[in-house]
N, C-alpha and C positions, 0 to 999 in steps of 0.2 A: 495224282491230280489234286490231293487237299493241298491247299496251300494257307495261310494263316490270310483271313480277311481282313482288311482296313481298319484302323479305328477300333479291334474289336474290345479294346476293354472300354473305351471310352462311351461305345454303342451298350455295352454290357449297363455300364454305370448309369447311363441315361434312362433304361426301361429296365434298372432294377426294380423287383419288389410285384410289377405289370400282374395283373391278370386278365381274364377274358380275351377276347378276341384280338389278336395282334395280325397287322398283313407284313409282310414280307415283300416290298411291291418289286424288289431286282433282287432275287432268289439268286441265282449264279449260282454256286456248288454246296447252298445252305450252309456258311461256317457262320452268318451272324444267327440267325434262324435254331441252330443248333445250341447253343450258348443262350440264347432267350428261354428255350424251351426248356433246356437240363437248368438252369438256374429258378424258372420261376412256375413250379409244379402245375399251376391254376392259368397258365397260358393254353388257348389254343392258334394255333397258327395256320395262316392259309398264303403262300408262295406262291411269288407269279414271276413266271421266265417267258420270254418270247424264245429262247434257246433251249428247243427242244433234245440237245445232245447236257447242255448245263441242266435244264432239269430233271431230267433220266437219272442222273450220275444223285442228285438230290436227294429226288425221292427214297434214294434207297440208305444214301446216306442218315435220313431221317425217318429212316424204316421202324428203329424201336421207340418213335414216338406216334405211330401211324395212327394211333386213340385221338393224337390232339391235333395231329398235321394233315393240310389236305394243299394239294400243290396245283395251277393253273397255269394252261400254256395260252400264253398270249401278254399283247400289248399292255405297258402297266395304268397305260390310262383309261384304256377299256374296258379294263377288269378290273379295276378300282370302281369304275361306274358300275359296274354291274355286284359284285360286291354287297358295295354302300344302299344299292334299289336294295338289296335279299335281307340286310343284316342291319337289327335294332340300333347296336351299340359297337363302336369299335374302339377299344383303348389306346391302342398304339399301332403308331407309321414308320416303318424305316424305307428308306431309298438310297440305295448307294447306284447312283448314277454312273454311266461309263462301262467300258468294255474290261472282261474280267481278265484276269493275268493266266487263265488256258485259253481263252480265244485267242490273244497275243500271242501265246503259243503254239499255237497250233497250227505250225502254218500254210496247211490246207484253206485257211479260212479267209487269209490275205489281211491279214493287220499288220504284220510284221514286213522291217524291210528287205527280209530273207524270203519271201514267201513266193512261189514260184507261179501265186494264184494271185489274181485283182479281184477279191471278193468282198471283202469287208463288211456283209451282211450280220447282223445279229440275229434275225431271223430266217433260218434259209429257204421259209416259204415266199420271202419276199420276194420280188420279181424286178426292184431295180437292186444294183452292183457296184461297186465301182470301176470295173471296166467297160459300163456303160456312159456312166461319169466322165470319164479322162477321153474317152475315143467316142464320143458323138454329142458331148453338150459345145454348145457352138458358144464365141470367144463372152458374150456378155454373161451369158450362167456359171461359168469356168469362172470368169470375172468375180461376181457376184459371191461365189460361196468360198473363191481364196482372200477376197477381203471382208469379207461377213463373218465369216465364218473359220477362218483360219488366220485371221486381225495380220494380215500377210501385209507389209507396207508397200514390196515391189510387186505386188499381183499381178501387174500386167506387164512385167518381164515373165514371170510362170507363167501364165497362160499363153503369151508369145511361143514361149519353150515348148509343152505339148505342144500345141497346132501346128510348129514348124517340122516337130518328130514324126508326127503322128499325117502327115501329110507322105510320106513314105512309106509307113507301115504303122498295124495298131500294135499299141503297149497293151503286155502282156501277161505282165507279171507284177508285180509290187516291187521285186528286185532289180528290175527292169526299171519301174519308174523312178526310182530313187537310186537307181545309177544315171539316169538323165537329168534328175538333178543334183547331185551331187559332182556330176563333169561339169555346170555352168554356176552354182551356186557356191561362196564360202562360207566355211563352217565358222560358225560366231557362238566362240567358249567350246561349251560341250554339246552344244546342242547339234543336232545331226539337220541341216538345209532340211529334208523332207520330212520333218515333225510336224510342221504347222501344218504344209500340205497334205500328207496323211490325214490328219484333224481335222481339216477343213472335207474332204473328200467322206470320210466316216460320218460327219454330222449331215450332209447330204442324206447320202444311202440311208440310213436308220431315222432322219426327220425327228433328230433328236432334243433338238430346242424344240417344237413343235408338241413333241411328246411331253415333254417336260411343264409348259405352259395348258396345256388337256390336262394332265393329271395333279396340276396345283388347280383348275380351277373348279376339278370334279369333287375337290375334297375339300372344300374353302368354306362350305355348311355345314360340315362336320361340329359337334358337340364333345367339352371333355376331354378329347383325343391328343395325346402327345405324339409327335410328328417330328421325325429327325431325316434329316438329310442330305447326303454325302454328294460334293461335288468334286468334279476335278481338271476343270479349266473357268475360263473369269467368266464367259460367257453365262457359261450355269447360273453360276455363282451369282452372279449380277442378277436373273431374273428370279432366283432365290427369296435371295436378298430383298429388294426389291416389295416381292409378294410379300414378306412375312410383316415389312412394317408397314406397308397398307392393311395387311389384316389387324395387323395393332394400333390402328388411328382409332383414337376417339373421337377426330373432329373431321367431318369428309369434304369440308367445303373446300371450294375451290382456293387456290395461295391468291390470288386474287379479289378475293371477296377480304374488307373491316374487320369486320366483326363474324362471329361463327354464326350461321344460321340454321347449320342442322339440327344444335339443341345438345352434339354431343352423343353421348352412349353408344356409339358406332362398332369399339373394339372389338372384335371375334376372339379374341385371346392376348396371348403378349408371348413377346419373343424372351425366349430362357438362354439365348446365348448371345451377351452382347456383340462380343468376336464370336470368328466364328473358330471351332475347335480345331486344331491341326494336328498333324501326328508329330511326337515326342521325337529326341534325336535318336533315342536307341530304336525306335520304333524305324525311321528312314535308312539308318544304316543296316538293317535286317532287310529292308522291300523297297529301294528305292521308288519306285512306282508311287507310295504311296507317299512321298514328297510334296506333290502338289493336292490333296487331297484337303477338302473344307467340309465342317460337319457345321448345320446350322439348325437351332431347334425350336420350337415352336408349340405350345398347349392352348388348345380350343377353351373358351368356356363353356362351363354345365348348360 
């Protein structure tokens, strides 16, 4: 189950030197977590997994640092909040957003298009699925989250496709859905038809934008704190994005307003990575996955 995690020297190099309190907000199997802590003696770390099978496997992985590490299960934006209320001072943020390369594999879990399950939950106290998804959202939700959410241009050929399937009998598998689209859909390059719609289906179940926009705006008073984090589609990316240079305005008035009227001094910090960082070519030819991946970084001021 180790597997080399994203980015990881890049994340190494960014909270080198770090002391005091570092969160770990998408723990996943501790490989960045681990690498913070054995590099930087005066780090304590607190992890947070809504994957209570990825944090298990963690915890133990980061067993002979148990002095400095403490691991939480739950949502990263709720435990961020809660956190932040308990604790003076926090140094450093990492977030590697997205589903980890054993949940992909696992395919119990239903991420993958082998999987013989439609689950897709990150969390599996959750109670919706994506076989609740695909077999009972009616055509404008189905609508809604293959063009929101999965930037799908013919969505409403997909969703024609379910309704027409599933008017027969419920889909039942992941391998199952993406042999129903892969019989009506052509493959464009390398890309496999039922990527976007898996994508689009995933960020549903997990309410991952949603989450995403909670735990930037839980940590947006933060003081001091350098804050990195890993995206891996545009959508993230974009609200990223986005946040980091509205916390870096100095001027809040409206683009409509002459003249500035706030006065100025607005910035909460400044953003440390003009682009944002990507993985190296030796780095993608070892983990494709980690191809599409964007690191963007961000330091509060005192």
């Amino acid at each position: 189950m180790i597997h080399q995690p994203v980015l990881l020297n890049e994340v190494r190099e960014f909270f080198s030197g770090i002391s005091g309190v570092f969160i770990d907000a998408t723990l996943g199997l501790g490989g960045h977590s681990y690498f913070i802590l054995r590099d930087n003696p005066n780090v304590k770390c607190i992890g947070i997994d809504r994957d209570r099978i990825s944090l298990d496997f963690a915890k133990k992985r980061l067993s002979c640092f148990s002095d400095r590490f403490i691991a939480l299960n739950g949502s990263f934006s709720a435990e961020i909040k809660n956190i932040l209320a308990s604790t003076s001072k926090v140094n450093g943020i990492l977030a590697d957003i997205g589903v980890s390369s054993p949940q992909l594999d696992n395919l119990d879990r239903g991420f993958s298009f082998e999987s013989d399950n439609l689950d897709m939950r990150m969390s599996l106290d959750s109670t919706l699925n994506a076989k609740i998804v695909i077999n009972s959202y009616p055509k404008n939700e189905l609508n809604r989250i293959f063009r929101d959410f999965g930037e799908i241009s013919n969505y409403e050929a997909i969703t024609k496709l379910i309704l027409d399937y599933r008017k027969n009998k419920k889909i039942e598998s992941a391998k199952e859905l993406c042999q129903i689209l892969e019989s009506k859909i052509k493959h464009r390059g390398l890309i496999n038809p039922a990527t976007l719609v898996f994508q689009a289906i995933r960020i549903e179940v997990n309410d991952e934008l949603n989450e995403l926009k909670k735990f930037l705006n839980n940590i947006e008073k933060l003081r001091g704190t350098k804050v990195a984090i890993i995206s891996f589609h545009s959508l993230e990316d974009k609200i990223i994005k986005n946040t980091f240079r509205n916390w870096a305005r100095d001027c809040i008035c409206s683009s409509n307003v002459m003249k500035c009227e706030c006065g100025g001094g607005n910035a909460k910090g400044k953003i440390l990575t003009k682009k944002p960082i990507i993985p190296t070519d030796l780095e993608i030819s070892q983990n494709r996955r980690s191809r599409s991946a964007k690191m963007r970084g961000f330091i509060f001021n005192e």
